[in-house]
N, C-alpha and C positions, 0 to 999 in steps of 0.2 A: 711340079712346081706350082701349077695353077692353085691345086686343093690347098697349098702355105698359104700362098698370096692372097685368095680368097676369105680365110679363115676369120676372124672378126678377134679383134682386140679387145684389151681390158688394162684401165689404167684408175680403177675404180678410187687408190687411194690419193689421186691426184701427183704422181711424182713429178709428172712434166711440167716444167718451168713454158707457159704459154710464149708465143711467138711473139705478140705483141705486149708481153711485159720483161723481156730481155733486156731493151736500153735501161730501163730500168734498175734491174737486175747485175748487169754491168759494171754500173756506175758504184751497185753501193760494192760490187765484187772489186773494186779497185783502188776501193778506199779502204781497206783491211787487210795484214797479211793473210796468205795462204801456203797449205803446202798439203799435199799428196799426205791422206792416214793408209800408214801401213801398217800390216797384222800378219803374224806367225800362228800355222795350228800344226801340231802332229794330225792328220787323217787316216789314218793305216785301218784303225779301229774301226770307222766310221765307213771307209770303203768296203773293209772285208764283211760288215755288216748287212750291206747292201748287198753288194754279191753273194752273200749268203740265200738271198732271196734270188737275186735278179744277176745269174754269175756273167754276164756279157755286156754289163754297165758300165760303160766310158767314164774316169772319172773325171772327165768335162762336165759331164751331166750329173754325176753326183751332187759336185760343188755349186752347181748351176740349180740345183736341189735345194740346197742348203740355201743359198740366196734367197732363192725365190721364199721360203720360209720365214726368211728375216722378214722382208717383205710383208709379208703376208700378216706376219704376228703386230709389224705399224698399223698397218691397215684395219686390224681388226680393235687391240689395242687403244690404240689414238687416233682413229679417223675415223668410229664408229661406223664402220662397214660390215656388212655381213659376213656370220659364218663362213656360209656356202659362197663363194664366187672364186670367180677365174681371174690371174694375172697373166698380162704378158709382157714378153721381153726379147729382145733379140742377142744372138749370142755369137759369136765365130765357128763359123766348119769350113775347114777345107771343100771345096766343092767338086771333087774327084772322087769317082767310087774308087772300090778297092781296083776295079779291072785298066781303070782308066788311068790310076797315080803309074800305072808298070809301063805306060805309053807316053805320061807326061813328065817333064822335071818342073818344078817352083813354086813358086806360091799362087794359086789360087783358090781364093776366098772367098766369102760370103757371108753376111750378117744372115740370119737365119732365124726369123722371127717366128718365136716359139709361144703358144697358150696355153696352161694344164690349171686344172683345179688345187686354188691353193689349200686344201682343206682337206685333201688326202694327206697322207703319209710321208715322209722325205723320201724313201727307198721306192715308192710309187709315182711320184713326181718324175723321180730323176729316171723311171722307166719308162713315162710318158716321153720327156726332153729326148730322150734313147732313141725311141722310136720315129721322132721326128726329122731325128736330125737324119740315120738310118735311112728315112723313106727320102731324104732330101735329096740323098747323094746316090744313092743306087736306084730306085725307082722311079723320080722323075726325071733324072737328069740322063738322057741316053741321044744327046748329037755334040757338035762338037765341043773341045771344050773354050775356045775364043766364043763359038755363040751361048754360049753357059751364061759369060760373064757380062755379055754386053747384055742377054737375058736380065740379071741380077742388078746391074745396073738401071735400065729400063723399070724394071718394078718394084728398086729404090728398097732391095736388098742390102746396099755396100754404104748406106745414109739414116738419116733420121731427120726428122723437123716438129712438125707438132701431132705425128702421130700417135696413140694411147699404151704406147708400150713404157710399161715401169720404169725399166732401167734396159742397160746393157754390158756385156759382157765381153771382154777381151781375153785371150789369152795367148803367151807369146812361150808355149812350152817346145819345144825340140824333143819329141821322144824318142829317139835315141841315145839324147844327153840321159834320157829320166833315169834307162835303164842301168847306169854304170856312174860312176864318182870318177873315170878315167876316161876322157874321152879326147883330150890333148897329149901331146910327147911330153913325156915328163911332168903334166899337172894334171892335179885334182881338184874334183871342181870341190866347193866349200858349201855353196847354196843357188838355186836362182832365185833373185828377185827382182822387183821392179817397183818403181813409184814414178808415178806422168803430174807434171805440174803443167798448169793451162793459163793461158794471157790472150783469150781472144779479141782480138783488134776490134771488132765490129758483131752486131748481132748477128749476122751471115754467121760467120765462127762463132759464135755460142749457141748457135742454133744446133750444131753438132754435139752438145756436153749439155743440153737442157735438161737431164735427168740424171740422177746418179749412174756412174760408169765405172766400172769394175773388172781390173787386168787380177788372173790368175796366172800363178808360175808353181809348177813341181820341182819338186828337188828330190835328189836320187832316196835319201833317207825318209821320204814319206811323210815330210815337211810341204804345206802350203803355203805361200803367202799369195794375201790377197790382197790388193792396194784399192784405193779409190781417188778418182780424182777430183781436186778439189770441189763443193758444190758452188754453183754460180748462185743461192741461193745463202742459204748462211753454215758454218761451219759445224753449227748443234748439228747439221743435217748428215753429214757424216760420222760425227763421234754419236749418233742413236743408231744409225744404221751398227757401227761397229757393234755396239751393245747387244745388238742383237742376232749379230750372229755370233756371236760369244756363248750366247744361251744356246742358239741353234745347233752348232759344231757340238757342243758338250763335251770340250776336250780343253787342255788348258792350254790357253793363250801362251806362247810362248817368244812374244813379242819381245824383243832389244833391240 
């Protein structure tokens, strides 16, 4: 856990809404509607593509792949940033190894902040993301797991504020739901989706959503959607990010 925590960040294209410009921020976020952009992709292509290469690639990190590319293409794009440089961003894993989910039951989690050079490849990104995530859960993590998370909390794994990570990532997938369309008596599932709308009260809570924030859900038929939630910044800032991972996915949007 230390060598994560350690690691040094990169938020070269400015995504984080600074701490002290929130009231700010706020104020004009409350004087306009808002709502959650959601997006539909087929991935099936784009995964089996990846594992072509890299066959033990979570497609957590594929997707996480993909973002990170949208990302990367603004920064370079519209924020005259360098070719060559690193993004980061923090992202959700369970924080059980394999040995340990057989001894524990529920949820335990962990934001898991991740750095890869955005200027490699999508299917070499999301084998860097692989690997971190991997070394997170099975090689540093080996005492208990109550001290795992008071760990993870302590060194502000489970939060954000005005640290230099791009964005962040959620995702609230069930893979066991992923693997079958039946997994209720008598019903089939149709799709998972999601979309988070935000009304933070005070800068304290928007200090948690200062960067663009991104929930993924799988669906049994190889359907992604990926929501964002609203930006506390202005609403372009969502529908450019969409745009571009439109380009990045290369599969058609199959948004309604």
């Amino acid at each position: 856990m230390r060598k994560i925590i350690d690691s040094p960040n990169y938020d070269l294209g400015q995504h984080v809404i600074p701490i002290s410009s929130l009231d700010n921020a706020l104020a004009d976020y409350r004087s306009t509607p808002r709502a959650p952009l959601i997006q539909y992709f087929n991935v099936d292509a784009l995964i089996r593509d990846c594992r072509d290469k890299y066959p033990s690639l979570s497609k957590n990190s594929i997707i996480c792949a993909a973002i990170t590319k949208a990302i990367y293409a603004i920064n370079v794009q519209e924020k005259a940033v360098d070719a060559k440089h690193n993004i980061s961003f923090k992202m959700v894993s369970d924080i059980l190894s394999p040995g340990m989910r057989q001894q524990y039951s529920g949820n335990y989690i962990a934001f898991v902040p991740v750095t890869v050079d955005g200027e490699k490849l999508l299917e070499d990104i999301a084998y860097d993301i692989n690997c971190t995530v991997v070394d997170f859960k099975e090689n540093e993590l080996d005492t208990s797991v109550f001290a795992l998370t008071e760990e993870a909390i302590r060194n502000a794994l489970v939060g954000t504020a005005d640290d230099p990570l791009s964005f962040i990532v959620t995702n609230w997938n069930n893979f066991s739901f992923i693997e079958t369309k039946d997994f209720l008596l008598n019903c089939q599932s149709i799709r998972h989706q999601s979309g988070v709308n935000i009304n933070p009260k005070d800068s304290l809570g928007a200090a948690l959503v200062n960067r663009p924030v991104l929930v993924i859900n799988f669906s049994p038929d190889g359907e992604l959607c990926i929501s964002q939630f609203p930006s506390l910044s202005l609403p372009t800032v969502n529908d450019n990010f969409a745009q571009h991972l439109n380009i990045v996915l290369q599969h058609e949007d199959v948004s309604r």
